[in-house]
C-alpha positions in Angstrom: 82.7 16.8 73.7 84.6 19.0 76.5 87.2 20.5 75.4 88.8 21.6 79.0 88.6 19.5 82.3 86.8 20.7 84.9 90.1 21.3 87.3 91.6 23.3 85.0 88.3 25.3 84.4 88.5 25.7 88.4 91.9 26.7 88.3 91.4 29.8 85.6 87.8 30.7 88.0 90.4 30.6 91.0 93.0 33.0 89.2 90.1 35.2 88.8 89.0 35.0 92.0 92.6 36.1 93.2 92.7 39.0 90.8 89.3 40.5 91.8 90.3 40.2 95.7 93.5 42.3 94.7 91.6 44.5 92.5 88.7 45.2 95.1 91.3 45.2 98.3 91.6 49.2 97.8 90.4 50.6 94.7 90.9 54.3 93.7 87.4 54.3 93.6 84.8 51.6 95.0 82.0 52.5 92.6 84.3 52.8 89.7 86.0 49.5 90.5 81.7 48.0 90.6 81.1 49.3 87.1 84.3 48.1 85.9 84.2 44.4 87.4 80.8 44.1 86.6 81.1 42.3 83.3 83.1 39.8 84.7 81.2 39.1 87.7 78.1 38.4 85.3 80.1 36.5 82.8 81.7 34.4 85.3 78.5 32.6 87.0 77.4 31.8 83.1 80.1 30.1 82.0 79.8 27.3 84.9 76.1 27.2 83.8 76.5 26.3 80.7 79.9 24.5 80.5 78.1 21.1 80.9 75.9 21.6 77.9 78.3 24.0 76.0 81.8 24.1 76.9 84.1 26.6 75.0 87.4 26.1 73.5 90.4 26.4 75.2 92.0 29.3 73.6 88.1 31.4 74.5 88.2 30.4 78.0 91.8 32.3 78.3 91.1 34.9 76.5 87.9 35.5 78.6 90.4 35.2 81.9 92.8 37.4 80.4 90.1 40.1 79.4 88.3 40.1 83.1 91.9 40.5 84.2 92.4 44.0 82.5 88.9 45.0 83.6 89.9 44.6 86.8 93.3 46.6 86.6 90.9 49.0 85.4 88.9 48.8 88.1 91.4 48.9 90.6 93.3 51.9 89.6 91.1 53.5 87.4 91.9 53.5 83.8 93.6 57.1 83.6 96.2 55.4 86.0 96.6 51.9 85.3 100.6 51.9 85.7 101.0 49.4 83.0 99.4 52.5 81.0 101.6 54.7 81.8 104.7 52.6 80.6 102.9 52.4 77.2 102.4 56.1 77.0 105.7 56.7 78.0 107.6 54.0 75.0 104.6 55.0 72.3 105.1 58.9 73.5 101.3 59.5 73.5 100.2 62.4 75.3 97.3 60.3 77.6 97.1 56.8 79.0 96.2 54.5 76.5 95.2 51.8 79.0 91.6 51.8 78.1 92.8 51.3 74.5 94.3 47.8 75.8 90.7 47.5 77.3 88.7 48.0 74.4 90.9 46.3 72.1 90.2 42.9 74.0 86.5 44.6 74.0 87.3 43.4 70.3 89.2 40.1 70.3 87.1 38.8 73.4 83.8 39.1 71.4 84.7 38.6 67.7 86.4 35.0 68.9 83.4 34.6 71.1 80.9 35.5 67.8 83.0 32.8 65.6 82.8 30.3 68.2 79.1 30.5 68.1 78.5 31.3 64.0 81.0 28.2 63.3 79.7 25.7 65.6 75.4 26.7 64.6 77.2 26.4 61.1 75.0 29.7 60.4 77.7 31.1 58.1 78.4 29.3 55.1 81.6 31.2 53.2 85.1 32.8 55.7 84.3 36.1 54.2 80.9 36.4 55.3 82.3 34.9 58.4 84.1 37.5 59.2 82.1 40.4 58.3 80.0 39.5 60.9 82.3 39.1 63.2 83.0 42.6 62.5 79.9 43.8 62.7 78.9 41.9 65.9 82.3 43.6 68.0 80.8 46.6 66.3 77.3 46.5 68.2 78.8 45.3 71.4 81.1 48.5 71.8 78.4 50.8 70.3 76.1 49.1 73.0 78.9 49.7 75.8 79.3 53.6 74.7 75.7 53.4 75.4 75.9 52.3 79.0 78.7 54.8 79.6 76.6 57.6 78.3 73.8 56.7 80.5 76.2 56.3 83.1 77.3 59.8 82.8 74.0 61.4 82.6 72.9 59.4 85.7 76.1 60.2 87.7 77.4 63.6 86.1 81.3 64.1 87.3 81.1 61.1 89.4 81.4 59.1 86.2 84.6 60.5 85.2 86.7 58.1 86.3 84.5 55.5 84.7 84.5 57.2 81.4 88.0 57.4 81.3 88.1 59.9 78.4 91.2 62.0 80.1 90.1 65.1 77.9 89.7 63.2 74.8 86.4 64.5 72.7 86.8 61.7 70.5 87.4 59.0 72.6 83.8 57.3 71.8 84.9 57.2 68.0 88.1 55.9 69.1 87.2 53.3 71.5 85.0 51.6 68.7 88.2 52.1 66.2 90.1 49.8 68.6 87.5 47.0 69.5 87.3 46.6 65.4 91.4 46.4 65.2 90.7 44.0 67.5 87.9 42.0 66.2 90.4 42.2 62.4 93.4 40.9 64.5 91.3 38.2 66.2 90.2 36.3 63.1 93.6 37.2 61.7 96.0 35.8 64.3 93.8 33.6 66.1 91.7 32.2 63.2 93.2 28.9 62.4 94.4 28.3 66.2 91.0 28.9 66.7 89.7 26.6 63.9 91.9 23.6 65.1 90.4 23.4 68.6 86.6 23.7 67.0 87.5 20.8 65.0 86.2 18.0 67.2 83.1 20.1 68.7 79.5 18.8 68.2 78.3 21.0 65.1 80.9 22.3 64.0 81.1 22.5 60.0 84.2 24.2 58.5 83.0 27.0 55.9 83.7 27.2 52.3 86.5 29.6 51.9 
C-alpha cells in the first residue's frame, strides 16, 4: 500500500533539488560542501528505487527532506558559520556554534524513526521496550560509524578537514556529537512514536508490539 503519491514524492525531491543548487551556488568551501551533501546525494537516488516496492511513511519521507536540508546549510556555509547557528548561540549564550548539534541531533531522529519503521513493519521486535532499545542502539552505531568517517577524513586530509570536522576547539566534541544523536533517537520515539504508529497502521507487515 503507498502511503504518498508519486507527485508529492516529486515535489519533496524537487525542494531538494532547489536547496542543493543554493547550497552548492557558492559554498565556503567546495570540498566541504561534497562531504557534507554527500549523504543526501546517496540517499536520494535510493529512495526512488525502492519506493515502488517499499514506500515509507509520510512523516519519514519529511523528516529525510528536512535532515538533507540542514546538511546542506552545512555544507554551504560550513557548520562553524551556519547563521542560523549563530542565533542559537547567541539566545542559549554558548560559547561556540552549536549548529552541528542541530545536525547530529537529526543524525538521531532521522535514523531511530527510520530503524522503527523497518523493526515494526519485519515485526522483528516483539515488546515497545525492546523496541526502543534498539532504536537506541542502532542511532548509536550510525553516529559512532560517522565519527569514524570523520576521523579517517582527518587523517587523510590533515587541516584541510577542519572545516568538515567542525569541532571549533572542542576536545570533546566526538563524545558530544554521539550525546545528541541519542537525545535525538529518545525524542524521536517519544514525540513522534504514536504519529509514527498511526501512519504504519495500514502497511503490508506491519504488527503492533506488545507494550
Amino acid at each position: 500500500m503507498r502511503t504518498y503519491s508519486p507527485p508529492m514524492l516529486w515535489a519533496m525531491l524537487a525542494i531538494a533539488a532547489v536547496c542543493l543548487a543554493l547550497s552548492g551556488w557558492h559554498p565556503y568551501d567546495r570540498v566541504t560542501w561534497l562531504m557534507e551533501v554527500l549523504p543526501a546525494l546517496i540517499v536520494a537516488p535510493l529512495l526512488i528505487a525502492t519506493y515502488p516496492r517499499y514506500p515509507l511513511t509520510r512523516l519519514l519521507y519529511w523528516l529525510i527532506l528536512l535532515h538533507a536540508i540542514v546538511l546542506m546549510a552545512g555544507g554551504a556555509y560550513t557548520y562553524a558559520r551556519v547563521p542560523f547557528g549563530f542565533w542559537l548561540q547567541e539566545l542559549l549564550g554558548t560559547v561556540r556554534n552549536p549548529y552541528d548539534k542541530v545536525g547530529h541531533l537529526m543524525q538521531g531522529i532521522v535514523p531511530a524513526i527510520a530503524a522503527r519503521e523497518i523493526l515494526l513493519r519485519g515485526a522483528y521486535v516483539r515488546t515497545r521496550r525492546m523496541l526502543a532499545f534498539i532504536v537506541v542502539c542502532i542511532v548509536l552505531a550510525i553516529s559512532a560509524c560517522y565519527e569514524f568517517i570523520e576521523w579517517w577524513s582527518a587523517l587523510a586530509m590533515g587541516q584541510g578537514a577542519d572545516e568538515f570536522l567542525g569541532l571549533q576547539g572542542d576536545e570533546w566534541d566526538t563524545q558530544s556529537d554521539m550525546l545528541f544523536a541519542m537525545i535525538g533517537a529518545i525524542l524521536a520515539q517519544l514525540g513522534l512514536g504514536r504519529l509514527h504508529d498511526a501512519q504504519l497502521g495500514p502497511m503490508p507487515g506491519y504488527k503492533s508490539p506488545d507494550r
